[in-house]
MIGUGU-770280 format. One record per residue (C-alpha): residue in one letter; x negated, y negated, z. Coordinates in steps of 0.25 Angstrom, whole numbers, plus 5000, padded with zeros to 4 digits. Layout:
N
aXYZ ...
% end
This chain:
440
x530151745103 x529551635092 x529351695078 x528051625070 x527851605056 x526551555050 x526851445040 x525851425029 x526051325018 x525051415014 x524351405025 x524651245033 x525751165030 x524751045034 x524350965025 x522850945029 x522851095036 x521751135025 x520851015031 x520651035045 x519351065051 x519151215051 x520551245043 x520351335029 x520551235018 x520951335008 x521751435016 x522851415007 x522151484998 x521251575003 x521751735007 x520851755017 x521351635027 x522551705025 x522151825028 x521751765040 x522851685043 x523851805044 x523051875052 x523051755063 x524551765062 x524851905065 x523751895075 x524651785082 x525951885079 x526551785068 x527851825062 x527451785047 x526351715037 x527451625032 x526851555018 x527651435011 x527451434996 x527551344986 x527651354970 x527251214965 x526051134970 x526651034980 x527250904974 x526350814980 x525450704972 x524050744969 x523550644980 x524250724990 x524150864983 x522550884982 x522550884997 x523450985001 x523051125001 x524451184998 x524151164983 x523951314981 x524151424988 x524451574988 x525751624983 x526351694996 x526751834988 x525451834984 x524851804998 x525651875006 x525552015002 x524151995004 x524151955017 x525152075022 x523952165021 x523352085030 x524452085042 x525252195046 x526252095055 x526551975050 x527751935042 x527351855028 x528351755023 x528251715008 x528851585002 x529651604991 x530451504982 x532051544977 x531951434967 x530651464961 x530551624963 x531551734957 x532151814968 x531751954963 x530351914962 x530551854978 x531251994981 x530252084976 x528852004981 x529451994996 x529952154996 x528652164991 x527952085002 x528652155013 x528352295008 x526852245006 x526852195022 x527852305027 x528952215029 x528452095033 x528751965023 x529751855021 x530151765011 x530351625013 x531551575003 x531251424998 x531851354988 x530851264986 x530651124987 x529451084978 x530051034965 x528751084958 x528951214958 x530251204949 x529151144937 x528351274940 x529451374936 x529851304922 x531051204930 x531051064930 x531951034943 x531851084956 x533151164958 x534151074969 x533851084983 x535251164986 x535351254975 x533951304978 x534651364992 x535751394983 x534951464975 x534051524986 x535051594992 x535551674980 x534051704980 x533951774991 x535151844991 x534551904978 x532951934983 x533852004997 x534652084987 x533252114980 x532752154992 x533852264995 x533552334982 x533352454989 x533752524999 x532852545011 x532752715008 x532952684992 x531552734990 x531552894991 x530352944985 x530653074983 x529553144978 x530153264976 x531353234968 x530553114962 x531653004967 x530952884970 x532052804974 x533652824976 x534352754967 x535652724976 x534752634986 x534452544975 x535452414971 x535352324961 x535652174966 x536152124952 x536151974958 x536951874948 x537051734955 x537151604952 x535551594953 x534951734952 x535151844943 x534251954949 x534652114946 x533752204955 x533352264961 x532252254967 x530952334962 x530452324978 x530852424989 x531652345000 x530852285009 x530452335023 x531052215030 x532452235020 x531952095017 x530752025019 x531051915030 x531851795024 x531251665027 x531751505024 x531451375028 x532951305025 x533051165032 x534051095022 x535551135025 x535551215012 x534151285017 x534651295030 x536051385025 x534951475017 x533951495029 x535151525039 x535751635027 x534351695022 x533251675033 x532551745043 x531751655047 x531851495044 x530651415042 x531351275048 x530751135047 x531251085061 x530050995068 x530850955080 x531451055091 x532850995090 x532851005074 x532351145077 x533551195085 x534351115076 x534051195064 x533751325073 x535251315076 x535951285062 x535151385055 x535451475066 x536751445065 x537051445050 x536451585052 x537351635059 x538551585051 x537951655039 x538151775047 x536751795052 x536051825065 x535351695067 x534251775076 x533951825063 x533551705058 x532051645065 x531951505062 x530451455063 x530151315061 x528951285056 x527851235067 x526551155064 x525751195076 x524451135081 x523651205092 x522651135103 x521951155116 x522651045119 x523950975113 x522850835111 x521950955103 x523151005093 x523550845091 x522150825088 x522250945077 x523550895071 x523050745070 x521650785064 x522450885055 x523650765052 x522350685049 x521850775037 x523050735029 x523050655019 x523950535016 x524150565001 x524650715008 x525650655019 x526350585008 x526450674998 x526950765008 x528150695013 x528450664998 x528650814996 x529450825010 x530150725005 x530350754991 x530050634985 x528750544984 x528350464995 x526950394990 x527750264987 x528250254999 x527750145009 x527050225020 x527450135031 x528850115029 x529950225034 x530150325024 x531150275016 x532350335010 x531950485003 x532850524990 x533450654990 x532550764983 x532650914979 x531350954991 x531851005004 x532850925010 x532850975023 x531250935024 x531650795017 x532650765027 x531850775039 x530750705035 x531750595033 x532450605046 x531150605053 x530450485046 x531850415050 x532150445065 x530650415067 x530550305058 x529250355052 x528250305039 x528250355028 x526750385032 x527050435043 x527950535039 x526650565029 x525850575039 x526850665047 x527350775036 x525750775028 x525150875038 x526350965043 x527550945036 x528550875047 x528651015052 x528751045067 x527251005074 x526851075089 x525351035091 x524851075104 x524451175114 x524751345113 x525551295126 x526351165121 x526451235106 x527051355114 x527851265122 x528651185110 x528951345101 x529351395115 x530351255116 x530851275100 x531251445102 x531951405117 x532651295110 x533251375099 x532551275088 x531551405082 x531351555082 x529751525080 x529051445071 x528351445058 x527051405062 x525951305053 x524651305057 x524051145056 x522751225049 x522051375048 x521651445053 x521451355065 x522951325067 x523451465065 x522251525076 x522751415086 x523951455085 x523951605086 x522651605096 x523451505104 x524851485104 x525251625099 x524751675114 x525551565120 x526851595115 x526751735117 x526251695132 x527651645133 x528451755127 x528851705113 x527951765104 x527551895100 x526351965105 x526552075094 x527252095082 x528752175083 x528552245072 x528252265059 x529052185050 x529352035049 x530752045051 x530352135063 x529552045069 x530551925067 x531552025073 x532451995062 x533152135055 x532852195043 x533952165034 x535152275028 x535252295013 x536252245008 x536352354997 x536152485005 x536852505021 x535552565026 x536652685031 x536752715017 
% end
């Protein structure tokens, strides 16, 4: 059965998405489209409302950055609790930064979230790659690519630590002899690292999932290891089917040598999907939605993938050799293996990354859009997908009006949700406490 996560950088990850004719231009920024939007997933049975975050405006030059719609947006911890109230199924995964964030506040908003939505959120650990933010929280450097993962790890060790404050039956309430809580089902984490020095515990009940669902996108050999050690469910950047089973089977496989159940670790690559009447009618939407995109955004948005700036370059020459930078390297990399096996421009490689972000693209049909997910599950290269909408709410009714029924025509989605938790509905288990033997 495929898995389905909505992506939303807040809401599109394309670049010109808030330009199409009939899309919302300020849904970014407005709680009632997403009011609207999370009731269109759990309508179509979505696993998770999955919301990417940044803690900088973007590094892009002004020409570039007055056009894109991702310059503000809500901050997820804010939003999300929100819009639980409004659902009562579908999961709600938060981005939250390990280099930018302390991990008792990380701990304390996500047990807070999944107590909100009865067990029903998830975290996805970043370590960011936007030098920006460093500047917003009084540093002057960006922290080096590996030590982040270093650095993220100890993090979650210490927010799961958090988490298991308390046991699941600490809280009592006795009302006749006044005890609220039993003392000998608390523990103290007293964490002294080389990063983290966090003592506990926790001023949140443990969470009704144990812990909410732990999400990462690692694509880097460094954020690979952390993905296969931590994950749940791996956001991967895989656009072709055979890098798709690649990556499928080494994170698979470095999960089981960390001495994990692979099946408990989903791997959903993120999918750009375009819905027609025909497969001419979705190419049609994808070239008048590519055509909305403004040079000045192409480059600039190849210069961040990149992680250096582009805007000299000659736009009809190959791309030339990048310099190492401290962005993701795993994106970097690819872009540079593309443009060099298919000989490509630096305008064409522009023009390819300025609307969806070299992710992988289906455009078609319910029938041909069903036919190349049924391909990637079969061939071992995905567990689902973490679905982009091209615009909204066009993009997200097509695709829950049309290929939603197709896929589970076929057998390989759900018709109804499995149960009542995130983790449920994954069929992933509910993690032990490390502190206290539930026998106890």
């Amino acid at each position: 059965m495929l898995r389905l996560g909505a992506f939303m950088r807040p809401v599109s990850i394309h670049t010109a998405a808030w330009r199409y004719p009939g899309a919302f231009p300020d849904a970014n920024f407005n709680f009632g489209h997403y009011q609207r939007f999370v009731e269109t997933l759990e309508r179509g049975r979505f696993d998770a409302f999955f919301m990417a975050d940044h803690l900088a405006v973007m590094n892009m030059p002004m020409p570039a950055l007055k056009r894109s719609a991702t310059v503000t947006s809500f901050d997820p911890l804010t939003l999300l609790p929100a819009l639980a109230v409004t659902t009562q199924h579908l999961g709600l995964i938060a981005t939250a930064s390990t280099t930018y964030n302390d991990p008792y506040h990380v701990a304390r908003k996500f047990a807070s979230l999944d107590h909100i939505s009865e067990g029903r959120a998830g975290w996805n650990i970043v370590t960011s790659a936007n030098p920006d933010e460093a500047m917003n929280f009084g540093l002057e450097h960006h922290m080096e690519h590996d030590e982040r993962y270093v650095r993220a790890r100890e993090f979650y060790d210490v927010v799961t630590g958090l988490w298991d404050s308390w046991a699941d039956d600490a809280f009592i309430r006795d009302v006749d002899t006044g005890v609220y809580f039993d003392p000998d089902r608390l523990h103290v984490l007293g964490h002294k690292g080389k990063y983290l020095s966090v003592r506990g515990p926790l001023n949140v009940a443990r969470p009704p999932q144990g812990w909410p669902l732990i999400v990462q996108a690692g694509s880097s050999d460094v954020g690979r290891q952390l993905a296969a050690e931590t994950a749940e469910m791996v956001f991967s950047a895989a656009n072709n089917l055979d890098d798709g089973k690649r990556y499928y089977a080494d994170v698979k496989k470095r999960a089981r040598a960390a001495g994990r159940n692979p099946d408990h670790v989903k791997i959903l690559p993120g999918a750009f999907v375009v819905v027609g009447d025909t497969v001419e009618q979705a190419r049609e939407k994808k070239a008048l939605l590519d055509s909305l995109v403004h040079s000045d955004s192409g480059i600039a948005t190849l210069g961040v993938l990149l992680g250096t700036d582009v805007s000299g370059f000659d736009l009809d020459s190959p791309l030339p050799e990048i310099p190492q930078s401290n962005a993701s390297q795993s994106g970097r990399q690819k872009l540079i293996d593309m443009a060099e096996r298919d000989n490509l421009t630096v305008r064409q490689m522009a023009q390819y990354v300025g609307g969806s972000f070299s992710t992988l693209e289906i455009v078609g049909t319910a029938q041909t859009i069903a036919d190349e997910m049924e391909a990637w599950l079969l061939s071992d290269a995905c567990d689902g997908f973490n679905i982009m909408f091209p615009f909204l709410p066009d993009g997200l009714d097509d695709f829950v009006d049309q290929v939603v029924p197709e896929l589970q025509r076929r057998g390989l989605f759900r018709r109804e949700y499995e149960g009542k938790t995130l983790r449920e509905n994954l069929g992933l288990p509910r993690p032990e406490n490390r502190f206290f033997n539930p026998s106890q």
